[in-house]
C-alpha positions in Angstrom: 0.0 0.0 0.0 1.1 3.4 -1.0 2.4 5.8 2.0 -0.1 7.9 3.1 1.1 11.6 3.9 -1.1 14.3 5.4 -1.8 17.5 6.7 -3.8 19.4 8.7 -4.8 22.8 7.4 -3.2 25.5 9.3 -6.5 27.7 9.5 -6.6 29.8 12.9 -8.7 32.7 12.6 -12.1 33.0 13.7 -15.0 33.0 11.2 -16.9 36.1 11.3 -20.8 35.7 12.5 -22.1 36.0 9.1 -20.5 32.4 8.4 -22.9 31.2 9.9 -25.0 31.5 6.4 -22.0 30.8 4.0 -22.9 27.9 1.9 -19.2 27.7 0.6 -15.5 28.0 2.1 -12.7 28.6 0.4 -10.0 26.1 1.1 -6.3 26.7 0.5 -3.4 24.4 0.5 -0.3 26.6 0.9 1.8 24.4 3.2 3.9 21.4 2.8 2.8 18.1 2.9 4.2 16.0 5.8 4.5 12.6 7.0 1.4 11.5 9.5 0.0 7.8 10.1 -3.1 9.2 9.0 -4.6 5.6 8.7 -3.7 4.9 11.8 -5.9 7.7 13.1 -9.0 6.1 11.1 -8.8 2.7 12.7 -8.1 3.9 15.9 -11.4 6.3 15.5 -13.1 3.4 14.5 -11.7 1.3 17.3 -12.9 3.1 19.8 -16.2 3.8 18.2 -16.3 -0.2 18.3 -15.1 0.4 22.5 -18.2 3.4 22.8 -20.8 1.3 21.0 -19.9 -2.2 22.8 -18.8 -1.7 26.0 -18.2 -4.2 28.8 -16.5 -4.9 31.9 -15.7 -7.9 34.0 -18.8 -6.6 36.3 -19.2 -3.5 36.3 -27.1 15.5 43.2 -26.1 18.1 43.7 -22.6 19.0 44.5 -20.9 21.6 46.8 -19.6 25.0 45.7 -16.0 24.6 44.6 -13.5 27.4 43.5 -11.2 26.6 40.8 -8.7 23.5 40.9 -6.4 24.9 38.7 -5.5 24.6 35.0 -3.8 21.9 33.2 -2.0 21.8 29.4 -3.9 19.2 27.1 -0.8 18.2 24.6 -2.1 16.8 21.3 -0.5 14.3 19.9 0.2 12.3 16.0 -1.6 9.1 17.6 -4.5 10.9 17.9 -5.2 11.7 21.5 -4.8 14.8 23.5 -3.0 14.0 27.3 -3.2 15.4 30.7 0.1 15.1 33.1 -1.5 14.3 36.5 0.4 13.9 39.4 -0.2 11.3 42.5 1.5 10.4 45.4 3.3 11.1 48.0 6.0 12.8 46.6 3.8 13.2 43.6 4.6 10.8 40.3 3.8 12.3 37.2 1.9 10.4 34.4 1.0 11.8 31.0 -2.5 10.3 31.0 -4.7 10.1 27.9 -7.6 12.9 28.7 -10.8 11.2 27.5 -14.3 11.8 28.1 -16.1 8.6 27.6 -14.9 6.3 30.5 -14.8 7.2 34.0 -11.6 5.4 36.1 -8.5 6.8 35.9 -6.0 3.9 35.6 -2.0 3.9 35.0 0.9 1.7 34.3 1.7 0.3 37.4 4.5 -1.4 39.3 8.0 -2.6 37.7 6.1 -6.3 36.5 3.5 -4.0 34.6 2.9 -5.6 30.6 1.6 -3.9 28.0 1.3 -5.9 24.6 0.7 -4.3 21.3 1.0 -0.9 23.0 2.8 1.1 20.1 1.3 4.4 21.5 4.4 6.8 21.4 5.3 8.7 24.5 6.8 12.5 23.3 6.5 13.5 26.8 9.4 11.9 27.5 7.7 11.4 31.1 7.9 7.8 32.4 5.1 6.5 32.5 4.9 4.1 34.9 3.2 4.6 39.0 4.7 2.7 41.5 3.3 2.3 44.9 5.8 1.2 46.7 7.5 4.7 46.2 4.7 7.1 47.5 3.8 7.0 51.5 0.1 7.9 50.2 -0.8 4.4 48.4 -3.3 2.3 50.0 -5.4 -0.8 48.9 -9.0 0.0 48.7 -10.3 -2.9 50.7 -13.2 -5.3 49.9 -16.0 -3.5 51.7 -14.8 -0.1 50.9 -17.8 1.8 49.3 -15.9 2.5 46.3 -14.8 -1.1 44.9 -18.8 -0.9 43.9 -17.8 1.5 41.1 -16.3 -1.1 39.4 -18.2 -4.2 40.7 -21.5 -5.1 40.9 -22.9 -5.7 44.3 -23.8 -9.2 43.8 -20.9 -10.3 42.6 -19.2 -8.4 45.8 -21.7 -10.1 48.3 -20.0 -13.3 47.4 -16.8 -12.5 47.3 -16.5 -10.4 50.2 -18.9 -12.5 52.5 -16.5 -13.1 55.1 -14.1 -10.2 54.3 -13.4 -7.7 57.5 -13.0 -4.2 56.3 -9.6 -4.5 56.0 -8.3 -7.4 55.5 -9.5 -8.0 52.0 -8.8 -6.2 49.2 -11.4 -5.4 46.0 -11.4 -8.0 43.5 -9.0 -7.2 40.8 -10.8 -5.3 37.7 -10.7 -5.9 33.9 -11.5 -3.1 31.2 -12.2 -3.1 27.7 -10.8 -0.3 25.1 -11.7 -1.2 21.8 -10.0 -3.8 20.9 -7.7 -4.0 24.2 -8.0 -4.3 27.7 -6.9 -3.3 31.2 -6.4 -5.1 34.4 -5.5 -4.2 37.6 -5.9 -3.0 41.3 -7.4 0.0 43.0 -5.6 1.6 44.9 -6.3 5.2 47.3 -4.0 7.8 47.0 -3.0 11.3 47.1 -4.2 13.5 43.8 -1.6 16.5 43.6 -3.6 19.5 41.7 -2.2 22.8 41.1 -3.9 24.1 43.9 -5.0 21.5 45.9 -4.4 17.7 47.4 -7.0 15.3 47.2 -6.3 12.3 49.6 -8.1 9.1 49.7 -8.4 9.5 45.4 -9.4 5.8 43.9 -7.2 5.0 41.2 -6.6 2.4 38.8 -3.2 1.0 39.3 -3.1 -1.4 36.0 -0.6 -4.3 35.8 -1.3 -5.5 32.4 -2.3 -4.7 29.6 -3.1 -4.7 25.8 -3.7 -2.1 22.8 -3.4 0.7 25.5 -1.7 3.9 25.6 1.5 4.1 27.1 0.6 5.6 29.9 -3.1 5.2 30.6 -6.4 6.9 30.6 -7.8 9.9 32.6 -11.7 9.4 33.0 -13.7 12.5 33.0 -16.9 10.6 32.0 -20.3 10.3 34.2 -19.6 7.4 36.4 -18.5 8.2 40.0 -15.1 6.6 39.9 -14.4 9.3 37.3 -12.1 12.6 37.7 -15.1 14.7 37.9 -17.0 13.6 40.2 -14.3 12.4 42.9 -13.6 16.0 42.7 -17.4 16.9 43.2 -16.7 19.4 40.5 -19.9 21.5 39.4 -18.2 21.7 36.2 -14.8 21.7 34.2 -14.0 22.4 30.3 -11.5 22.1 27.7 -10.0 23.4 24.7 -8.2 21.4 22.5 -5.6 22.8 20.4 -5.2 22.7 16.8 -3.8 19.3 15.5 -1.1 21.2 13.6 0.6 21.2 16.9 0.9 17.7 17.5 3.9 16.7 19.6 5.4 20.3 19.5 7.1 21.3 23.2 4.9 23.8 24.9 2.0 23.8 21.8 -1.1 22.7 24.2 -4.6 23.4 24.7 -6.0 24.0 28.4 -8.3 21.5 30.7 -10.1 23.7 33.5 -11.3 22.4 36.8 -14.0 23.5 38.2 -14.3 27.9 38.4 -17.0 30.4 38.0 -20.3 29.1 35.7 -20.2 30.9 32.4 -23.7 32.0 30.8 -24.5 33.2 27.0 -23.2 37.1 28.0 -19.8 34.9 27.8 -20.6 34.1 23.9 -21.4 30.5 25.3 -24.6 28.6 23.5 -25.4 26.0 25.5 -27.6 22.4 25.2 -28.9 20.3 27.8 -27.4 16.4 28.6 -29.6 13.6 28.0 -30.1 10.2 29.8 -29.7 7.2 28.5 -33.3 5.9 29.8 -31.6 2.3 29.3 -28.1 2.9 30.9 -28.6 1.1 35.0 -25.7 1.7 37.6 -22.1 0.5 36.4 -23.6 0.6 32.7 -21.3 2.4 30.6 -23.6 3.8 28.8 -24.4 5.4 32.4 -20.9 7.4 31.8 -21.6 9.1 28.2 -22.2 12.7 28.2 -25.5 12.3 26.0 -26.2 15.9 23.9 -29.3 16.2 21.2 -28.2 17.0 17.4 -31.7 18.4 15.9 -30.1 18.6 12.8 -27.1 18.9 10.5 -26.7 21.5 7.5 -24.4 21.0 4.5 -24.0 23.9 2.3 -26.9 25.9 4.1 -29.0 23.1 3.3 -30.6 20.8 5.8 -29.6 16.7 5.9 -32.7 15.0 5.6 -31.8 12.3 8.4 -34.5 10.1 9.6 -36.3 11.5 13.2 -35.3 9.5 16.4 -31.8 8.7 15.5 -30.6 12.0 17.3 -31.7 10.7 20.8 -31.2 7.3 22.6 -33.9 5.0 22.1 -35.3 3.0 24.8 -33.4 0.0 24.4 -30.6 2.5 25.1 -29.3 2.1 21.3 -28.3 5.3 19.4 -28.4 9.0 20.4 -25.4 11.4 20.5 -22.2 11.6 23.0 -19.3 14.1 22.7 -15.7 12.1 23.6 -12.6 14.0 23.8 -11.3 10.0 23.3 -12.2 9.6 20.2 -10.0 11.2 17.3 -12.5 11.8 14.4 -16.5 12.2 14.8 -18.0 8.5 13.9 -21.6 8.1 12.4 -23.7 5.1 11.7 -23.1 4.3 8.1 -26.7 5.2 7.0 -26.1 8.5 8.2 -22.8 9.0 6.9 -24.0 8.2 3.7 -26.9 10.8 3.7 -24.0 13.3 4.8 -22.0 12.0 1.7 -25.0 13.1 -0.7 -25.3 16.0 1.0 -21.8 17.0 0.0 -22.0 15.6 -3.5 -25.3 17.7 -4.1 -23.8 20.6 -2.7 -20.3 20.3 -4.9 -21.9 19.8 -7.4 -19.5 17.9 -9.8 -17.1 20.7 -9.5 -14.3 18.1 -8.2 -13.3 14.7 -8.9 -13.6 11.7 -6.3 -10.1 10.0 -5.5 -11.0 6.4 -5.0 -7.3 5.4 -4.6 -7.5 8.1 -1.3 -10.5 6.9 -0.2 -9.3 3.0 0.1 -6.0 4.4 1.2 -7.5 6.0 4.1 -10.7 4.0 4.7 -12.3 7.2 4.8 -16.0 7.7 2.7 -15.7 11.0 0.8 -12.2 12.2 -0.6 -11.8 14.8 -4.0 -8.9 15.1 -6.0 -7.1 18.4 -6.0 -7.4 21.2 -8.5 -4.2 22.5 -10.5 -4.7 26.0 -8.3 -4.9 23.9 -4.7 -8.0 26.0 -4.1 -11.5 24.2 -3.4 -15.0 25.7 -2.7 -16.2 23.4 0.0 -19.4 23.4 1.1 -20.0 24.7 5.0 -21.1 22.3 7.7 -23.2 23.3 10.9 -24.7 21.2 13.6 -27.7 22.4 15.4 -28.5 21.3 19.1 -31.9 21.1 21.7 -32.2 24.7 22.6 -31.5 26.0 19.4 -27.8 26.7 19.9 -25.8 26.5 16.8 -21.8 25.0 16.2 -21.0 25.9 12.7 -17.7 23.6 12.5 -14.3 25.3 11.0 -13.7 23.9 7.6 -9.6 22.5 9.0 -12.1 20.6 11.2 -13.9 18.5 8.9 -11.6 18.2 6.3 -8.0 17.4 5.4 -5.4 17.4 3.0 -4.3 13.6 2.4 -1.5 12.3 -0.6 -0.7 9.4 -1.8 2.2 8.0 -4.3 -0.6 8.8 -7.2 -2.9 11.6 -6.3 -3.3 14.6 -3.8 -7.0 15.1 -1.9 -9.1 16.5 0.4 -10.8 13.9 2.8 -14.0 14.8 5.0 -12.9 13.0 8.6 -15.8 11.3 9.6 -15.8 7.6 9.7 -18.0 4.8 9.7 -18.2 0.7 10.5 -20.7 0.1 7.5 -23.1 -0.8 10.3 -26.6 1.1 11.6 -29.0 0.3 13.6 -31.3 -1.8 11.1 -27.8 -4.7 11.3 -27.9 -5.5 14.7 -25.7 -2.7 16.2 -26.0 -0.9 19.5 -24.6 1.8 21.1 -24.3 5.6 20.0 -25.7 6.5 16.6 -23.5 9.3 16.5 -19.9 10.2 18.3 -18.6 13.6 18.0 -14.7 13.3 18.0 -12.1 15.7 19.1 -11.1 16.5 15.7 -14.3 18.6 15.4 -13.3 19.9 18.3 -10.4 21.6 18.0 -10.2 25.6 19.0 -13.3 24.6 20.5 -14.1 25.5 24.1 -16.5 23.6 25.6 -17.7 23.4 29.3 -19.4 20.5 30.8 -21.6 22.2 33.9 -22.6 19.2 35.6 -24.9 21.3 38.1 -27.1 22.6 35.4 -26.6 19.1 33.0 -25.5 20.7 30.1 -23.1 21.6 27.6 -21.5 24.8 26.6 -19.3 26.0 23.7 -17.8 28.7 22.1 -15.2 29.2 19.5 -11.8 30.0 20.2 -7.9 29.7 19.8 -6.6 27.2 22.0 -3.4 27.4 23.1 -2.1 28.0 26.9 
């Protein structure tokens, strides 16, 4: 297979308000192409679309005031990901966790025996990225009848295996996690969360000793579930911005994570759209830990898709609906949507450019056109609409890319698909709206009020 070499537009000024009724955008290559596993990035989308849409596990109100917990780089990276460098322990060890949305335990590489197969995430941080307990005063074993080994077990399966446990003397059951196509295993452990401005003692966290298909140096959990960074913290909210993918693995190019702080409203040019429940995710469900939004509907080219009702919202078997996931690289849609998004594009272009099925194969991605002699396209403008009205017109470097191959140069739209909907047999989210259409985004998750706000903006600390 030919090499695949991409790059991501560099495109960093804001659109001006009347945008938001363009029906075309001028897109202009004007910097050199350069090497990027660009394929790599659509399977591992896909992956973890597979991970959202099928999870598993082995068995798996309102908060207090809280002032700001500081501020924290998000670093993108060529793999895909954006990390977080927490610190835990007593003194602190540094990890350069994987900052993701969409699961809720924060877990590590842990002790010197710890075995990671197939992991081929690289590590730019240069940080090692490995805990070990045995160095920090803080670690403890979260025993068998601690409250908090029910975050990751079900209590049946605890009344029998902690029958005749004392408090103390038995420890919680080992877990197992599924990512995708991998896995995590390991022990929870208690221990000492060093913030900016603040330690957090008695914090559960995952303290993995194998692995497989993982990052290098495991996952933060900022998801719904109560084992998760959030809402250990009892945070009323926290946001993000992640930075343009141009910067991946540059020193000191990041975006910013924010925990907790004052509540923003719209007089902060913040639209905002409520969270939805899952009305079939129970306790320990994953689906439980998905930040559920509403899409009402999508515009191409200032016209609207016509996507069938009742695929925006979670059914009540709990199949389909919308999440946003910082963990996922590029948005993922049900292939029957996709499709009518595909049309959309081709009615819009109008014949103007030439598809590059070599590119699309290459890629595995759905829609890709050749270049023109002057590297200058008219593409059409994409906008998604949320409950409440609020609006998210999406910057054109966001949904699509510059990709070329040993035989032809293109422009790819990065959304991805399985060939699957719901009419096959699959479950899960319908739609999942990756942090590529996120970048020089800001968008705050206010967990007191249950909704979502964004707002466009450069991101870089």
């Amino acid at each position: 297979m030919a090499a695949i070499l991409v790059i991501f537009l560099f495109y960093f000024c804001s659109l001006p308000h009347s945008s938001l009724s363009q029906k075309q955008i001028s897109l202009t290559l004007h910097q050199p192409v350069v090497d990027d596993p660009f394929r790599q990035m659509v399977a591992a989308s896909l992956i973890r679309a597979h991970h959202l849409k099928n999870p598993s596990r082995s068995d798996r109100k309102h908060h207090k005031n809280h002032p700001s917990l500081g501020t924290i780089p998000l670093v993108p990276h060529s793999y895909g990901g954006y990390s977080v460098s927490l610190s835990f322990g007593t003194p602190p060890q540094t990890i350069p966790f994987v900052f993701d949305t969409g699961s809720d335990l924060a877990w590590a590489p842990c002790t010197h025996s710890y075995v990671c197969k197939n992991c081929a995430f690289p590590n730019p941080s240069g940080l090692k990225p490995v805990f070990f307990p045995k160095a920090s005063s803080s670690a403890r074993l979260v025993g068998c009848k601690n409250p908090k080994c029910t975050w990751l077990h079900s209590a049946q399966n605890l009344s029998t295996r902690c029958k005749n446990a004392s408090k103390k003397s038995t420890i919680c059951p080992a877990y197992f996690l599924m990512y995708g196509m991998g896995s995590t295993g390991g022990i929870l452990l208690e221990e000492t969360f060093v913030l900016p401005d603040k330690n957090v003692t008695r914090f559960a966290f995952g303290c993995s000793v194998f692995s497989t298909k993982q990052p290098a140096a495991g996952i933060a959990g900022f998801g719904r579930g109560p084992a998760s960074i959030a809402s250990q913290l009892n945070l009323e909210r926290f946001s993000y911005c992640l930075a343009s993918r141009n910067y991946d693995d540059i020193a000191g190019k990041a975006g910013t994570i924010f925990l907790g702080g004052n509540p923003e409203d719209s007089h902060d040019n913040v639209s905002f759209t409520p969270f939805l429940t899952n009305p079939a995710a129970k306790p320990n469900s994953p689906f439980a830990v998905y930040y559920y939004i509403e899409i009402i509907r999508i515009v191409v080219g200032g016209n609207k898709v016509k996507i069938p009702p009742g695929v925006f919202q979670p059914g009540s078997d709990g199949n389909g609906g919308v999440i946003i996931d910082s963990g996922s690289t590029f948005t993922f849609m049900e292939s029957s949507i996709l499709n009518l998004l595909i049309a959309s594009f081709e009615e819009s272009i109008a014949g103007r450019y030439n598809r590059s099925k070599s590119v699309e194969t290459a890629t595995g991605l759905g829609l890709c056109y050749l270049l023109p002699d002057q590297n200058v396209l008219n593409l059409p403008s994409l906008m998604l609409v949320f409950r409440g009205g609020s609006k998210m017109p999406i910057p054109i470097e966001n949904y699509f890319a510059f990709v070329s191959d040993a035989e032809a140069g293109a422009t790819c739209l990065t959304v991805v698909t399985d060939g699957k909907d719901k009419f096959n047999g699959v479950v899960g989210p319908a739609i999942i709206l990756g942090a590529f259409q996120q970048q020089n985004y800001h968008f705050m998750f206010d967990l007191q009020r249950q909704r979502l706000g964004f707002r466009r903006e450069k991101c870089m600390n």
